[in-house]
N, C-alpha and C positions, 0 to 999 in steps of 0.2 A: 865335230862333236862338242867342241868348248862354245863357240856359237850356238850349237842347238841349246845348249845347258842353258847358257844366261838366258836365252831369248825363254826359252820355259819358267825359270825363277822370277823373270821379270813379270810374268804373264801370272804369276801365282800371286808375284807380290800386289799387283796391280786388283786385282780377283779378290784379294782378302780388301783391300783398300776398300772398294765400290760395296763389298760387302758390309764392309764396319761404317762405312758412311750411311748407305741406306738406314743400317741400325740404326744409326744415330738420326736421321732425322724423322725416324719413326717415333723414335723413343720421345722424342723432343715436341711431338707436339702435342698439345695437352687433350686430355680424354675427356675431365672432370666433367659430370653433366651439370655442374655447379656454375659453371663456369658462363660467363654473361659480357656481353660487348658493353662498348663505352661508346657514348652519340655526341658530337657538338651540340645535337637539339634533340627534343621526343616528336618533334611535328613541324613541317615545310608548308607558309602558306603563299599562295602566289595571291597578295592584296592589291594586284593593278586591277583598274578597270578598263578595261580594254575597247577602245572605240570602233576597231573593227576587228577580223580576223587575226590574233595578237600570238603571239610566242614568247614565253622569258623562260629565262634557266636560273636557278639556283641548285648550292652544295649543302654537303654535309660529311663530315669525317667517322668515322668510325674507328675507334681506337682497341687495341689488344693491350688491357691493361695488366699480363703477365710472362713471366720470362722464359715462356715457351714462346712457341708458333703456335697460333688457335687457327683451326680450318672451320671455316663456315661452309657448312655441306651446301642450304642452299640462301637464295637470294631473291627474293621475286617481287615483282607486284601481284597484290590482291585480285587488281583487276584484269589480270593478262594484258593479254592483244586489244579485247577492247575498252581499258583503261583511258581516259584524258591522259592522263604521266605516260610517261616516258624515262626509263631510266639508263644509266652509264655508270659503268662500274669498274672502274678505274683507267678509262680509255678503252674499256668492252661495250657497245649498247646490245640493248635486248632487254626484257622485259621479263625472261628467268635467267639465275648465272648458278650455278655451280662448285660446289670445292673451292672456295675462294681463300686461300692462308694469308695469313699477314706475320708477318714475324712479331718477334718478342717488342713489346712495349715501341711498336709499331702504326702504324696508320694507315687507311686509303681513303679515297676522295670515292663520293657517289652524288651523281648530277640528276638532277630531275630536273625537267622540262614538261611543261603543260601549255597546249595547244586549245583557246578557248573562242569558240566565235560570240561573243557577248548577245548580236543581234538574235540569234536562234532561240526562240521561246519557246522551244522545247525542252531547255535545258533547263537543270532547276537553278533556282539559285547562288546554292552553295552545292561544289562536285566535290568529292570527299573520296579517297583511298590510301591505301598504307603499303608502304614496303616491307613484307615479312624476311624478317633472318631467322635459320633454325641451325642451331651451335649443338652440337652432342645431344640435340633432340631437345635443347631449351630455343621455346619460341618469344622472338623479341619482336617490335612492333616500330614505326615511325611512321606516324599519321602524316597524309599529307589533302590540303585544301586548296581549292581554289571558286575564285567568284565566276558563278556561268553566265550571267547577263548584267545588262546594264543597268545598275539600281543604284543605291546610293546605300552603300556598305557603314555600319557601325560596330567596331572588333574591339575586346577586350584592351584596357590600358592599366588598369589595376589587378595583382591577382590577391587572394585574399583565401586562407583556410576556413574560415568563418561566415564568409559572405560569397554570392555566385561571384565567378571574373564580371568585371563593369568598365564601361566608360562612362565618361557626363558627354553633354550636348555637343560639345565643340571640342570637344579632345581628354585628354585625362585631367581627372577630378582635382581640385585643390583650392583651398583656401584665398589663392593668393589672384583666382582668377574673377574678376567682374561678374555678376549676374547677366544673366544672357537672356535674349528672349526669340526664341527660336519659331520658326515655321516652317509644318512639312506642306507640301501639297503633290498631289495627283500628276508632276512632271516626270518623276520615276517612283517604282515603288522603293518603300524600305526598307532594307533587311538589315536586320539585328540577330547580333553573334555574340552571346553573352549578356549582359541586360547594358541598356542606357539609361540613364539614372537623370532625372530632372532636379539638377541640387538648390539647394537653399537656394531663395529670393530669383531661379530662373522661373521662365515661365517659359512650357511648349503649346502651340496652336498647331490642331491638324485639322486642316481645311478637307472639303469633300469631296468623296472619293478617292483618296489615299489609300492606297491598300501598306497596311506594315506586315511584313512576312517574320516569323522567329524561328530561327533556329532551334534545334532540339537542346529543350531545357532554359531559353532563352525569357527575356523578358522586359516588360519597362517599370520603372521602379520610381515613382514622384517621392523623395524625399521628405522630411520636415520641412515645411518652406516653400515648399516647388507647387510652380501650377499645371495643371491639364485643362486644356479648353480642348474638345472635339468638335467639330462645326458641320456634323455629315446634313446633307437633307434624305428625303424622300426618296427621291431618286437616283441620290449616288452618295450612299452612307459609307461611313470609314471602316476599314476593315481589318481586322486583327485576326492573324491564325498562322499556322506553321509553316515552312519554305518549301514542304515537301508536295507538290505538282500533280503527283501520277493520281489517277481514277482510286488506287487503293487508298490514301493515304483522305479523301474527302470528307470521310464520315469517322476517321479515327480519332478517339480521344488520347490527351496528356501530349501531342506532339511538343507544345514546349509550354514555358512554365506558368507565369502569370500577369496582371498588372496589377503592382502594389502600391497602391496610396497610404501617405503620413498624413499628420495632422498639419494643418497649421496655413493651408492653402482654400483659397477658393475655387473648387473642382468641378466642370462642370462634361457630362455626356452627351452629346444630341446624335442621333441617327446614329448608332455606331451596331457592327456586328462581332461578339467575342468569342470565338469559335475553338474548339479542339484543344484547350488548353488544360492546365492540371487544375489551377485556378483562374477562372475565367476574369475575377476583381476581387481581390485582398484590399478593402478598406478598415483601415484601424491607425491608431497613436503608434507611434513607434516603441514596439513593447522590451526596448534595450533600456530605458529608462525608466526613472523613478516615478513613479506619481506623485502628487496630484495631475489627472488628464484633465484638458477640456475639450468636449469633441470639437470636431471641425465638421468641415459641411462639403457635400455629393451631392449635385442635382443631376441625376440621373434620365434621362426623357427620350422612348422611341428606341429604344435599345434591343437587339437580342443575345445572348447570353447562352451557348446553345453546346451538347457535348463534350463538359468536361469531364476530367476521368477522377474530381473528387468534390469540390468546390464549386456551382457557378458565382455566387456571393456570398463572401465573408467578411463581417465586419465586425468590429471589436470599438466600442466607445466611439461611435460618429452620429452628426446626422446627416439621414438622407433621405431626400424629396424624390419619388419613382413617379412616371405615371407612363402608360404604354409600354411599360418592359414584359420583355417574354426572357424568360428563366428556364432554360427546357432539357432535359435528359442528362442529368450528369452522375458521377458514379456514385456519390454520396449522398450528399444534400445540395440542392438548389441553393437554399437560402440560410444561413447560421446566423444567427444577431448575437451576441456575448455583451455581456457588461453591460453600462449604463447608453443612452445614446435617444434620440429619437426620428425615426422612424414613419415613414408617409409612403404608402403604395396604394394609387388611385387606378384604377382597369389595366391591372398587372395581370399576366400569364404565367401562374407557376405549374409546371406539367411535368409529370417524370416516366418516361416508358424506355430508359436505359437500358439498352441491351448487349454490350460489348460485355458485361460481366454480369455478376448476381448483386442485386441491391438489396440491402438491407434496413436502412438507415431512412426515414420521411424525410421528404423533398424539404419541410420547412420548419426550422429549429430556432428556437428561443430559448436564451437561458440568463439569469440575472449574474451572472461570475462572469469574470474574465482572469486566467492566469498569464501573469508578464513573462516575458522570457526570462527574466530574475529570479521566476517562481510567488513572487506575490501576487496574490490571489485578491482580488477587488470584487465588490458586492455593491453592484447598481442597480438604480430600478428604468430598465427600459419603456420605452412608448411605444406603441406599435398600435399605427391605425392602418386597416387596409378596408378598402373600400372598392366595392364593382371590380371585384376580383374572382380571380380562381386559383384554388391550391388543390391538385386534381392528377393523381396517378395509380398507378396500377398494384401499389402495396395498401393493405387494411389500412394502415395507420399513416396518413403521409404531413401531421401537423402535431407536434410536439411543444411543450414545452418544461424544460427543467427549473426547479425554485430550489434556491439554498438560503441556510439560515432564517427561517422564515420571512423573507423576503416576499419582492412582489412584482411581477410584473404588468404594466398599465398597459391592458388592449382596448383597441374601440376596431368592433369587428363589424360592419352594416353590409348587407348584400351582396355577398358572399356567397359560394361553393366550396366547400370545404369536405376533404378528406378526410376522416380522422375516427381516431376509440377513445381521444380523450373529451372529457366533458365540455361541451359547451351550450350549457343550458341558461348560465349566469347572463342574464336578461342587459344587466350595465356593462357585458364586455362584448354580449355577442349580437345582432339585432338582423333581421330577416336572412338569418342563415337558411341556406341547402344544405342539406350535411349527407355523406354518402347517399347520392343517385347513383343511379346505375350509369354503366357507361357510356352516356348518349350524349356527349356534348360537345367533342373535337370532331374534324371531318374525317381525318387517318392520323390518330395522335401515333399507331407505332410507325409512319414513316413521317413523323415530324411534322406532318398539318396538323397547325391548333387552329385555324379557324372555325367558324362555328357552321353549322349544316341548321336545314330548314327548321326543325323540329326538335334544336337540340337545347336543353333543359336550362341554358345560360341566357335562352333570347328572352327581351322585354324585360328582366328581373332587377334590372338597375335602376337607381337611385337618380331621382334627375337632376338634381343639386347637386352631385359628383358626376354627374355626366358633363352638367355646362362648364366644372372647371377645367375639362380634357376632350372637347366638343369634338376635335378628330381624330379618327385612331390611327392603330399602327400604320396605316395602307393607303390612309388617306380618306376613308368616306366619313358620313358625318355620322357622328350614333347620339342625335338628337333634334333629328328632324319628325320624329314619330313621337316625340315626347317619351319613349319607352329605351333607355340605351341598354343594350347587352350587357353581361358580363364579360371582363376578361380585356385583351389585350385590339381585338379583332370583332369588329362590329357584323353582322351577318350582311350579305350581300348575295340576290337573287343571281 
C-alpha cells in the first residue's frame, strides 16, 4: 500500500509538472501579429558566371529579435519544386518547412543553392525568386537572383535614395578613378542590373551587333562628360531592350527604364534599335544644376525608337542632327523638345498607333520652357527644322506646340505630312505641307509596318535637296534615283 501510495503521488507530481511545462511553453511564445523577423540580408544574389553546368551555396541568418520563442508557421520558396533554388533550413532541405521556432533572441542558419547551366538559352538572363516567411500571418520576403547565361553582368555598386542603384564602367564610381575608355562588342551580350553610368571624361563604344539586355527598371545613364559612340550597321544594328525572353514579354512596353544623356559630351547613334523602354532617350543638361546651359550635341542617324510606355525622345536644351529615325508607338509622346536647343530631323518616321493603353497626348511636342529639377523654369527659343518627314497617328491632333511668356518658337517645316488641329498656315514656318490625309500611307502601321505601300500619299512628295543629303534610307535603297524621294523614314520599294 505505501509503494502503491508514492508511486501515485509521484505520477501526479510528474502529471502536474508536464502539465505546467506545456503551459509554459505555450504561453512563451509570442502570438503578436506585429511581430516580424530579423534577416542578415533582404536578397541572395549568386553573381558567378558560370562556365559550365555550376552549383554554389550561400547563407543567411534569420534572427528572433524578442524574448519569447516566435514559430514561423511557414517557410517556403516561391517557386516550389520548380524553382532554380534550393533551400536548407537549418540542416532540414526541402523547398516548404513548417512550424519552424527559434527561441528567444535566437537564430538559425538558411542555405540556398542555385543550380544554373549558363550554356542553355532558354533561360533568361536574370532567374529571380524569393523565400516567403509567414510569422502570425505577417508575410516577410527575401529576394533571391541569379545570372542564367553567359553574358557579361553589370550589378549595382552604389546605392543611393535619390538616384536609381548604379555602377560606372569598370566597377564602382569615384573620383579618384582615371577616365576609362570602354568597348562592348557582339562576344557576349550585356546585361545591366541597375544603370551603368559613363562618368565624366570616360568614353563607351558599342560596336555592331551587341545586343545590351536591362533589367527591369534598369538603364545606361552618359553623365556630364561621358561619351556614347554606337557603331551598329545595316545589318547588324545594336540593340537595347529588356532581359526578359519569352514571346509574352516582345511587344511589352516600360520593361525597363531608359538612356539618359548629359551635356557636355560628343554623342553619337548609328544603327541602333531602342525598344520597350519607359524612356526610350532622355537627352538634356543635367537638370540638378544651375544654369546658365549650353547645349550639347546628338547625332542621332538610322535609329529606331519603338514602344515605349511614356517617352520615345525627350530632350531638354540640346542639339540634335536626326535623319532615318523611326520614333514609333509609345504611350505618351514620341517626341517632347523643352527649352532652348536646336533641332535637325531630315526623313524621320514619327508614327503613333499605341495600343497597350489609351493615348492621349500627340506623338510630337514643343514647348519653349524647361523646368530644372531645382524648380527654375528657363524660357528659350528652339529651332526645329524637319524635313521629308512624317508626324502621323491615329489621334486628331498628333503635333503640338506650347508658348510661354510670349516667347517663340523657330520652325522651318518643308514637305511634310503632318497630323495636327493646330494651325499651320504660316507660309515662313511651314512649306508644302500634307496636313491630315486620310489614312493611306503606312503598309500595317497598327502592327508596326511604317513602310510605305504603292499608292501611299508619302511617295514622290520629297524635297530633292533633303533627299541628296540622306540619299539612303533606313533599309538601305536609294530614295533618289527617280529624282522624286518619299517621305519618311522608308523609301517605297516594288
Amino acid at each position: 500500500m505505501v509503494i502503491k501510495s508514492i508511486l501515485s503521488k509521484t505520477i501526479l507530481i510528474l502529471s502536474i509538472l508536464l502539465v505546467f511545462q506545456a503551459c509554459r511553453k505555450e504561453e512563451s511564445i509570442i502570438t503578436d501579429s506585429s511581430a516580424r523577423l530579423n534577416f542578415s540580408t533582404d536578397s541572395i544574389s549568386f553573381d558567378t558566371v558560370f562556365t559550365t553546368i555550376g552549383s554554389t551555396t550561400q547563407n543567411f541568418r534569420v534572427y528572433n529579435p524578442y524574448k519569447e520563442t516566435i514559430k514561423i508557421s511557414s517557410i517556403r520558396l516561391n517557386g516550389g519544386t520548380n524553382s532554380t533554388f534550393r533551400i536548407n533550413v537549418d540542416g532540414q532541405p526541402g523547398h516548404s518547412h513548417q512550424n519552424i521556432e527559434i527561441a528567444p533572441n535566437d537564430s538559425l542558419y538558411i542555405f540556398v543553392e542555385a543550380t544554373v547551366d549558363p550554356n542553355n538559352q532558354q533561360n533568361p538572363f536574370v532567374i529571380s525568386d524569393y523565400i516567403e516567411f509567414i510569422t502570425n500571418g505577417n508575410v516577410q520576403n527575401v529576394d533571391l537572383v541569379a545570372w542564367g547565361q553567359n553574358a557579361i553582368y553589370y550589378t549595382p555598386t552604389t546605392f543611393s535614395r535619390n538616384l536609381p542603384d548604379y555602377t560606372c564602367l569598370t566597377g564602382p564610381c569615384s573620383d579618384q578613378v582615371p577616365p576609362v575608355n570602354v568597348t562592348w562588342t557582339d562576344s557576349l551580350p550585356i546585361v545591366i542590373y541597375g544603370y551603368v553610368v559613363v562618368d565624366s571624361l570616360d568614353r563607351l563604344t558599342i560596336e555592331k551587333n551587341t545586343k545590351i539586355y536591362f533589367h527591369n527598371n534598369g538603364g545606361l545613364w552618359v553623365y556630364r562628360g561621358g561619351e556614347l559612340k554606337v557603331n551598329g550597321t545595316i545589318d547588324e544594328p545594336v540593340i537595347f531592350r529588356g532581359d526578359r525572353l519569352e514571346m509574352a514579354y516582345e511587344d511589352r512596353p516600360g520593361q525597363w527604364d531608359r538612356i539618359w544623356i548629359n551635356e557636355g559630351g560628343q554623342n553619337e547613334i548609328n544603327y541602333a534599335i531602342i525598344k520597350n523602354a519607359f524612356i526610350g532617350l532622355q537627352v538634356e543638361v543635367l537638370p540638378f544644376n544651375d544654369p546658365p546651359y549650353l547645349p550639347s550635341n546628338l547625332t542621332l542617324n538610322n535609329t529606331i525608337i519603338d514602344n515605349c510606355s511614356s517617352f520615345g525622345l525627350l530632350s531638354s536644351i540640346y542639339n540634335i542632327d536626326a535623319e532615318n529615325v523611326v520614333i514609333s508607338d509609345c504611350g505618351q509622346y514620341n517626341v517632347a523638345l523643352r527649352g532652348a536647343g536646336n533641332y535637325d530631323f531630315t526623313h524621320c518616321t514619327f508614327s503613333n498607333y499605341f495600343s497597350s493603353a489609351q493615348r492621349e497626348t500627340p506623338l510630337f511636342f514643343a514647348q519653349n520652357s524647361f523646368i530644372t529639377a531645382t524648380g527654375t523654369q528657363l524660357i528659350g527659343i528652339p529651332n526645329i527644322n524637319i524635313y521629308n518627314s512624317i508626324i502621323y497617328g491615329n489621334l486628331e491632333n498628333e503635333f503640338q506646340t506650347e508658348i510661354i511668356n510670349n516667347g517663340n518658337i523657330n520652325f522651318d517645316v518643308q514637305n511634310c505630312i503632318i497630323k495636327s488641329q493646330q494651325g499651320t498656315a504660316d507660309t515662313s514656318k511651314y512649306k508644302n505641307i500634307i496636313k491630315n490625309p486620310p489614312n493611306s500611307i503606312f503598309k500595317d502601321p497598327n502592327n508596326g509596318d511604317f513602310t510605305l505601300f504603292e499608292t501611299s500619299v508619302a511617295r514622290n512628295q520629297g524635297n530633292l535637296s533633303f533627299g541628296n543629303t540622306v540619299p539612303i534610307d533606313l533599309l538601305g535603297n536609294s530614295r533618289t534615283t527617280d529624282g522624286l524621294p518619299d517621305l519618311g523614314s522608308y523609301e517605297f520599294t516594288p
